[in-house]
Chimera marker file (.cmm) of the C-alpha trace (Angstrom):
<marker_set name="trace">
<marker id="1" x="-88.042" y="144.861" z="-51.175" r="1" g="1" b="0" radius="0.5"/>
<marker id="2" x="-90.164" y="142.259" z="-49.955" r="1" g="1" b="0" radius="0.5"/>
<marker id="3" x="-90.614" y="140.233" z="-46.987" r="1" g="1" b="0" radius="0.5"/>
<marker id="4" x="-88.813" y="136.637" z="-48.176" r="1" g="1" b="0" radius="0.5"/>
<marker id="5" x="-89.524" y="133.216" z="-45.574" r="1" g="1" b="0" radius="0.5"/>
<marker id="6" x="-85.951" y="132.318" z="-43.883" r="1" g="1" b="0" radius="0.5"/>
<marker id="7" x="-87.170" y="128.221" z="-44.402" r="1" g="1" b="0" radius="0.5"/>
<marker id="8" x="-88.469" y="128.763" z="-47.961" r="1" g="1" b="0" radius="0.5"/>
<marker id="9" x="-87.633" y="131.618" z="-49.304" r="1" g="1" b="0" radius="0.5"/>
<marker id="10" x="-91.157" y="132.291" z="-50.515" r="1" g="1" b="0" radius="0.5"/>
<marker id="11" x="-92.383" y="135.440" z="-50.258" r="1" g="1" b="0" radius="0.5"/>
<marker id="12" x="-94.142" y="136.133" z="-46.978" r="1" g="1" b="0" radius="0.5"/>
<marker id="13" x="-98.003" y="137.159" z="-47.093" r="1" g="1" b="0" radius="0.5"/>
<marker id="14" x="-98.952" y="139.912" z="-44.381" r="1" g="1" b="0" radius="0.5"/>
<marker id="15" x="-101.634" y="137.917" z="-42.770" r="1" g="1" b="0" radius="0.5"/>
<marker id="16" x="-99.577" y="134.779" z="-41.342" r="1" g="1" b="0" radius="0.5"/>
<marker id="17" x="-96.136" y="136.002" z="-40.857" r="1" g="1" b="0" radius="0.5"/>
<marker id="18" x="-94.702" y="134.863" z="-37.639" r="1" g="1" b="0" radius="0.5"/>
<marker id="19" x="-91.331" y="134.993" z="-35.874" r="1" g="1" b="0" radius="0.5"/>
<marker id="20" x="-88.957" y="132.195" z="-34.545" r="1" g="1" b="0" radius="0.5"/>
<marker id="21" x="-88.627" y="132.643" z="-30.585" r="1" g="1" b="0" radius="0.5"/>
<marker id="22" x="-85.399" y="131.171" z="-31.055" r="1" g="1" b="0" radius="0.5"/>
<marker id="23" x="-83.866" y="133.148" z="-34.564" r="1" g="1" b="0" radius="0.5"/>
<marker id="24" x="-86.093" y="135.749" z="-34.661" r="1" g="1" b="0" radius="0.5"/>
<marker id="25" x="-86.188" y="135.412" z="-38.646" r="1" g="1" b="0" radius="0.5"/>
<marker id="26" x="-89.774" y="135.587" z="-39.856" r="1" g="1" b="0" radius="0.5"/>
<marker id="27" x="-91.018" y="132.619" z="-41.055" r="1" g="1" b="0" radius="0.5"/>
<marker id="28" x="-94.391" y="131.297" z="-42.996" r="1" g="1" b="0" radius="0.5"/>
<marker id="29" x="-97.341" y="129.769" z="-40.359" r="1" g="1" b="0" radius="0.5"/>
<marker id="30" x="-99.563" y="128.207" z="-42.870" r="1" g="1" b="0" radius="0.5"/>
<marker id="31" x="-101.743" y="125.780" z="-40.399" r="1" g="1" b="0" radius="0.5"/>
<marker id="32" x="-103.779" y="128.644" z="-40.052" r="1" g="1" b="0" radius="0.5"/>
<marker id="33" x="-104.710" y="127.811" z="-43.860" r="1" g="1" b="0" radius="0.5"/>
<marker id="34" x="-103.347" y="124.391" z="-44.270" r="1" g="1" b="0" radius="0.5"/>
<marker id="35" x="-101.079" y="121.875" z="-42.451" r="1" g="1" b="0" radius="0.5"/>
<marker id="36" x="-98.949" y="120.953" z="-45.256" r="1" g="1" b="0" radius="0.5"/>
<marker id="37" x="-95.823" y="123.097" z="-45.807" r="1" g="1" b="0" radius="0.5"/>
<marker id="38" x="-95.034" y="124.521" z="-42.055" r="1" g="1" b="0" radius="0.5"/>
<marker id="39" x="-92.101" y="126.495" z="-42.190" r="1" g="1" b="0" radius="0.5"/>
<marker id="40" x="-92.228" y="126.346" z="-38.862" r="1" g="1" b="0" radius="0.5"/>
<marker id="41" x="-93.982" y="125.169" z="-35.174" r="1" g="1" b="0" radius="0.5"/>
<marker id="42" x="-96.131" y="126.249" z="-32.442" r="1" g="1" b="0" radius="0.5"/>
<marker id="43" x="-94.269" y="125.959" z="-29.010" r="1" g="1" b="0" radius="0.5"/>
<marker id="44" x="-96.253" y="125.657" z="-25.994" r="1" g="1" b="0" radius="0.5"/>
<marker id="45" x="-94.266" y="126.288" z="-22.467" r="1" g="1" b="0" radius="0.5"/>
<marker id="46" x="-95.709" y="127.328" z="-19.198" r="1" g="1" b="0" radius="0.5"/>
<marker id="47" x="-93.065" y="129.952" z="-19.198" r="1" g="1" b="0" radius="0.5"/>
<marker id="48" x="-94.400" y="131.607" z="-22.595" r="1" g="1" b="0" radius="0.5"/>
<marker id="49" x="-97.720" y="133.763" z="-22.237" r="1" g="1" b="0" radius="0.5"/>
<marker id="50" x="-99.698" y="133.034" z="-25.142" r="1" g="1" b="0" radius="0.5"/>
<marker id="51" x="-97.978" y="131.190" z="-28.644" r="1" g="1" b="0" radius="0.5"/>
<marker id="52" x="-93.971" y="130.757" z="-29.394" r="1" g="1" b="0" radius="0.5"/>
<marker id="53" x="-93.194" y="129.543" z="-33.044" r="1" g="1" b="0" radius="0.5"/>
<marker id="54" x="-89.976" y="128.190" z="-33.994" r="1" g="1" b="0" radius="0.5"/>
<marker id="55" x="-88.506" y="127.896" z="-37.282" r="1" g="1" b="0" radius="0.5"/>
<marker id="56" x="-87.729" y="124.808" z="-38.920" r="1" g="1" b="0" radius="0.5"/>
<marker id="57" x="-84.279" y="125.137" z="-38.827" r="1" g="1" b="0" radius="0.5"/>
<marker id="58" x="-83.439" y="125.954" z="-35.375" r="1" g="1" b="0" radius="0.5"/>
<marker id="59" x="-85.903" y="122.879" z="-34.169" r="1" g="1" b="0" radius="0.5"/>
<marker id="60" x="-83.772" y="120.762" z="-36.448" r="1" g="1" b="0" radius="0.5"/>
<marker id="61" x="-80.736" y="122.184" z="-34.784" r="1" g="1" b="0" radius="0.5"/>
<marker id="62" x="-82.031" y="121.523" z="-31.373" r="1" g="1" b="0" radius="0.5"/>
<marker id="63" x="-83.225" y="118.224" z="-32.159" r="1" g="1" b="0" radius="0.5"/>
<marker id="64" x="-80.482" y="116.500" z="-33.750" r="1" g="1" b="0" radius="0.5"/>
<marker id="65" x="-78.008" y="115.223" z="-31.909" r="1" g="1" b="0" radius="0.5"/>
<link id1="1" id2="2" r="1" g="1" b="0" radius="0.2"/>
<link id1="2" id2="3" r="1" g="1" b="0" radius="0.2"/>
<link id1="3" id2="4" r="1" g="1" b="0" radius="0.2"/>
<link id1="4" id2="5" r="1" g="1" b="0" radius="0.2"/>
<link id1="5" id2="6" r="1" g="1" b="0" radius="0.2"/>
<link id1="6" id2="7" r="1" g="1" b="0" radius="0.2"/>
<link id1="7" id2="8" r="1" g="1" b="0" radius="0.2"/>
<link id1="8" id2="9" r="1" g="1" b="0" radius="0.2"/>
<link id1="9" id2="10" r="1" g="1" b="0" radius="0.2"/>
<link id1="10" id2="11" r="1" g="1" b="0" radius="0.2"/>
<link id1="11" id2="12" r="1" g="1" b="0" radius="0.2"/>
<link id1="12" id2="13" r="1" g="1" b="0" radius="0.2"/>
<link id1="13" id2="14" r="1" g="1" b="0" radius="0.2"/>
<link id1="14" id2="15" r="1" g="1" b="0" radius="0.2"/>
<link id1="15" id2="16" r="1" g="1" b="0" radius="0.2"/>
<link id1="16" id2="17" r="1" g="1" b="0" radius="0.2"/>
<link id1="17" id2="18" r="1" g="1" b="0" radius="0.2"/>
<link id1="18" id2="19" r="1" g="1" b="0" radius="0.2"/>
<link id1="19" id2="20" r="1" g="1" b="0" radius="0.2"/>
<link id1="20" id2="21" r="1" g="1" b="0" radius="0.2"/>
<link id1="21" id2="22" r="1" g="1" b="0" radius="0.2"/>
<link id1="22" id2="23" r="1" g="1" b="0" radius="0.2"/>
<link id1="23" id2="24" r="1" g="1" b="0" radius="0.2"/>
<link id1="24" id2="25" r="1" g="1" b="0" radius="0.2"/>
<link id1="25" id2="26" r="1" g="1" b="0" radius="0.2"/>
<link id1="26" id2="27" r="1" g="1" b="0" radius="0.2"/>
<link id1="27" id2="28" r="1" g="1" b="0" radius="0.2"/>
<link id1="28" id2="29" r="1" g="1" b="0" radius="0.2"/>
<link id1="29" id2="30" r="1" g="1" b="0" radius="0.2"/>
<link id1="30" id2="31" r="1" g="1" b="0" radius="0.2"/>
<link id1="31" id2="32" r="1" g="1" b="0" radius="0.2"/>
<link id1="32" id2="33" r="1" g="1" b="0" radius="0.2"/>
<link id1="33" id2="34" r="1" g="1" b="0" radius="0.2"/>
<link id1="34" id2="35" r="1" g="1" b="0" radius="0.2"/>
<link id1="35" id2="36" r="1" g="1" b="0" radius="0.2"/>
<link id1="36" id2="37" r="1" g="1" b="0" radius="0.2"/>
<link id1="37" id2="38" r="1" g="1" b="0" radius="0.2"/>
<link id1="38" id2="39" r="1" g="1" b="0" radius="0.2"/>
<link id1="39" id2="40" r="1" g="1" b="0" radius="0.2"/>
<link id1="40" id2="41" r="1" g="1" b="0" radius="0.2"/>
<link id1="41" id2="42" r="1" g="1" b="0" radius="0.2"/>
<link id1="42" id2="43" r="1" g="1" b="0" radius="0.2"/>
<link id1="43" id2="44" r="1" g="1" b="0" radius="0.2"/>
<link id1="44" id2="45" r="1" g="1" b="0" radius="0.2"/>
<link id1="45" id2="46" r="1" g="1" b="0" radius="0.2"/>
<link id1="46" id2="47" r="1" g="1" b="0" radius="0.2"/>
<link id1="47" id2="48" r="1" g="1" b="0" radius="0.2"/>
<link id1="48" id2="49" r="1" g="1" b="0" radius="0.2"/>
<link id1="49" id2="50" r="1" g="1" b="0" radius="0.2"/>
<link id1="50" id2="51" r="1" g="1" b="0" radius="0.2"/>
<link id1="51" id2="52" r="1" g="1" b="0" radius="0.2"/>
<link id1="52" id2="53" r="1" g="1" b="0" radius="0.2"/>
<link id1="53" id2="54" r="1" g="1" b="0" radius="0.2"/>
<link id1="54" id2="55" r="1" g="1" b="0" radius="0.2"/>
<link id1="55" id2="56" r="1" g="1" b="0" radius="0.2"/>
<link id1="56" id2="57" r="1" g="1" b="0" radius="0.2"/>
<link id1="57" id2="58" r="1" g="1" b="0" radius="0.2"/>
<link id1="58" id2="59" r="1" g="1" b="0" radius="0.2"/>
<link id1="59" id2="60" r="1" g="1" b="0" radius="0.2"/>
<link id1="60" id2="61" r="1" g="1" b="0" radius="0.2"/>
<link id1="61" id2="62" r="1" g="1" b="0" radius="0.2"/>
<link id1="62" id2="63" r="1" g="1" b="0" radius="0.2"/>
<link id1="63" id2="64" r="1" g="1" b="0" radius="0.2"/>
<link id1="64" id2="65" r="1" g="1" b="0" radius="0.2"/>
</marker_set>
């Protein structure tokens, strides 16, 4: 069975894969390629050593109010 994108549902390639920090679902990170159609974020924190992504939905769920 393949890999499917938890925003999407697309079926997710094996060279940009990435997981949510927050979820852990894997999601699509297309910026590499192109900036339209992010299924998800780049986090930077001083905590985090290197790159966090986050989903789509959980920054919509810790955005809204």
């Amino acid at each position: 069975m393949e890999d499917t994108c938890h925003v999407c549902g697309e079926p997710l390639d094996e060279i940009y894969p990435v997981s949510c920090i927050s979820c852990g679902s894997r999601v699509h990170f297309r910026t590499a390629v192109s900036a339209e159609n992010d299924c998800c974020r780049i986090l930077t924190q001083l905590s985090l050593c290197g790159l966090a992504f986050i989903c789509n939905t959980c920054d919509q769920h810790t955005t809204s109010p």
